[in-house]
C-alpha positions as CSV (number, residue, x, y, z in Angstrom):
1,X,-1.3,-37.8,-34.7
2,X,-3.9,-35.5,-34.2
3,X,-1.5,-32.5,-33.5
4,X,0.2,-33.5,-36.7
5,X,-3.6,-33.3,-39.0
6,X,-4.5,-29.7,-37.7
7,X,-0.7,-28.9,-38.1
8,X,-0.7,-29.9,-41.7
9,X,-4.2,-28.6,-42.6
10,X,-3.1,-25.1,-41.0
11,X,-0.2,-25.1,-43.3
12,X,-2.3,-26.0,-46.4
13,X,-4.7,-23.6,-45.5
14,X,-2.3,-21.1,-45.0
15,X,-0.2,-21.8,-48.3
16,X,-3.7,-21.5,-50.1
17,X,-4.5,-18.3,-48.8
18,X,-0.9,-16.7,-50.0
19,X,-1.0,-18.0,-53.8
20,X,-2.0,-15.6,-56.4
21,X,-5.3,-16.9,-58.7
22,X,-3.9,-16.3,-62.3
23,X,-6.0,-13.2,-63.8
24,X,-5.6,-9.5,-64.4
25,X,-3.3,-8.9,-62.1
26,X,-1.8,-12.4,-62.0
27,X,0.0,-13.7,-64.8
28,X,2.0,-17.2,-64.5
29,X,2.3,-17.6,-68.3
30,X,4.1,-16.2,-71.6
31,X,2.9,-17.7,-74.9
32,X,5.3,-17.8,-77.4
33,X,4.2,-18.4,-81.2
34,X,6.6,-19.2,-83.9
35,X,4.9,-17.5,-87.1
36,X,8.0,-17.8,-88.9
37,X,8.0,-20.9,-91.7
38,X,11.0,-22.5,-90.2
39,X,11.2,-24.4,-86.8
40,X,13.5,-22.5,-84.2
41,X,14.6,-23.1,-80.9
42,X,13.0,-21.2,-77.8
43,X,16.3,-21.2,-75.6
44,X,17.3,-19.2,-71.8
45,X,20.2,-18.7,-70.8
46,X,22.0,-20.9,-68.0
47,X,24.8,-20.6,-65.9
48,X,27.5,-23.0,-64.5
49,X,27.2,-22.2,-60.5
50,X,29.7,-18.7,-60.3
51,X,32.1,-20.4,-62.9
52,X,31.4,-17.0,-65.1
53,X,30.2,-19.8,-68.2
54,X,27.1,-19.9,-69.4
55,X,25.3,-21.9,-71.9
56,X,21.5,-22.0,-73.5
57,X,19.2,-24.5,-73.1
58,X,15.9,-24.9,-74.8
59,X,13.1,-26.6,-77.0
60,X,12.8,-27.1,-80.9
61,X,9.3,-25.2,-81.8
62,X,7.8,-26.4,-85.1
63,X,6.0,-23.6,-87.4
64,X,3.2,-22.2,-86.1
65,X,3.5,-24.3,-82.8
66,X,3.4,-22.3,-79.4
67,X,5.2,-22.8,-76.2
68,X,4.2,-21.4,-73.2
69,X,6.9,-20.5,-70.2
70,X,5.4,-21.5,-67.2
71,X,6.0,-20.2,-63.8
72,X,4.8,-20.9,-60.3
73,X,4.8,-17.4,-59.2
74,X,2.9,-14.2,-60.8
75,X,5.5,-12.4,-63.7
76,X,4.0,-9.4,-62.2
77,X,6.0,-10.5,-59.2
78,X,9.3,-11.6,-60.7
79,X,9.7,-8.9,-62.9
80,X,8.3,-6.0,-60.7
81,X,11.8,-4.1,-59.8
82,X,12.7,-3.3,-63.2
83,X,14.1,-6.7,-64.4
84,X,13.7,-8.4,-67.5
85,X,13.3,-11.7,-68.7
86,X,15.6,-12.7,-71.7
87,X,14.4,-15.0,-73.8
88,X,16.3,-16.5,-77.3
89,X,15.2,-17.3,-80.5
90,X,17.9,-19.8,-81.9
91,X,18.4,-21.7,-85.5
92,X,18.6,-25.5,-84.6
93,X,21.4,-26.1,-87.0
94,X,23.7,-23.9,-84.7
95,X,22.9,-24.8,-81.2
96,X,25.5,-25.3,-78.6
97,X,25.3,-28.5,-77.1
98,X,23.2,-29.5,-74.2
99,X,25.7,-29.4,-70.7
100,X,28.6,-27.8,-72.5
101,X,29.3,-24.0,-71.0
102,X,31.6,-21.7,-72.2
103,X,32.5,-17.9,-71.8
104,X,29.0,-15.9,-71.2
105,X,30.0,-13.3,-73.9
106,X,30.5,-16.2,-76.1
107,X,26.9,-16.8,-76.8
108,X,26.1,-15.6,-80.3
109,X,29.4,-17.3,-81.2
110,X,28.2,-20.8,-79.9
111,X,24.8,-20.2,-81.3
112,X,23.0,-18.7,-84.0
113,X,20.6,-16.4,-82.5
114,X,18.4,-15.2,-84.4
115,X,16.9,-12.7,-82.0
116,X,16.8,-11.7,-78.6
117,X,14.0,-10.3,-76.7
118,X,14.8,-8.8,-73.5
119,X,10.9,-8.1,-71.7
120,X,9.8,-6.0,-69.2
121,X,6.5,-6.3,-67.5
122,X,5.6,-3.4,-69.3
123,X,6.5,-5.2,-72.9
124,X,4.8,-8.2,-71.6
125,X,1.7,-6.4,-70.9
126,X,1.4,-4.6,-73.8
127,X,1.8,-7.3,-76.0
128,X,-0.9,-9.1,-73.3
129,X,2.2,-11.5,-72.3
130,X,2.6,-13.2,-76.2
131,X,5.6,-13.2,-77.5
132,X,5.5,-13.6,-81.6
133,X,8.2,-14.4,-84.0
134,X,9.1,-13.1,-86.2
């Protein structure tokens, strides 16, 4: 029993020591701020296992409400190799719906998107990792 204490305090020590304090270099969120007078949908795209289909999934944000993408691990991290983080701007009146996939290129038929950002960490930075819309 005493084997398994030091064991699991190592290991929580250990996993304490590796995890990146949110700050400068450390950023775990993206605000997102609808400034627009109509409620939109903040969606990301999903895909069905390596079916090829895709869908989008996402939340209804009112006027001038804010969401904030949330993730465990620094964007500095995830994004650090040149990738980008797509996120959609969708009317609620043309959403697909929720579980239903379809053909990945089939997207802006399924949904009314109303824009598209595609971030860098550079964009994210810049923009001090707020995303505004309009």
């Amino acid at each position: 029993m005493k084997k398994i204490l030091i064991l699991s305090f190592i290991s929580l020590l250990f996993l304490a020591s590796t995890c990146q304090k949110e700050g400068d270099d450390c950023h775990r969120r993206i605000k997102i701020i609808n400034n627009s007078t109509d409620s939109i949908i903040i969606a990301f795209k999903g895909y069905y296992g390596s079916s090829g289909l895709c869908n989008l999934a996402g939340s209804i944000l009112k006027t001038t409400d804010t969401y904030e993408l949330t993730r465990n691990v620094c964007w500095e991290s995830i994004l650090a190799n040149g990738q980008s983080e797509e996120i959609y701007i969708v009317d609620p009146n043309n959403f697909n719906e929720p579980g239903a996939f379809y053909d990945c290129d089939s997207i802006e038929i399924k949904n009314t998107v109303l824009k598209l950002y595609v971030l860098s960490l550079e964009d994210l930075k810049k923009n001090k990792f707020t995303v505004t819309y309009p």
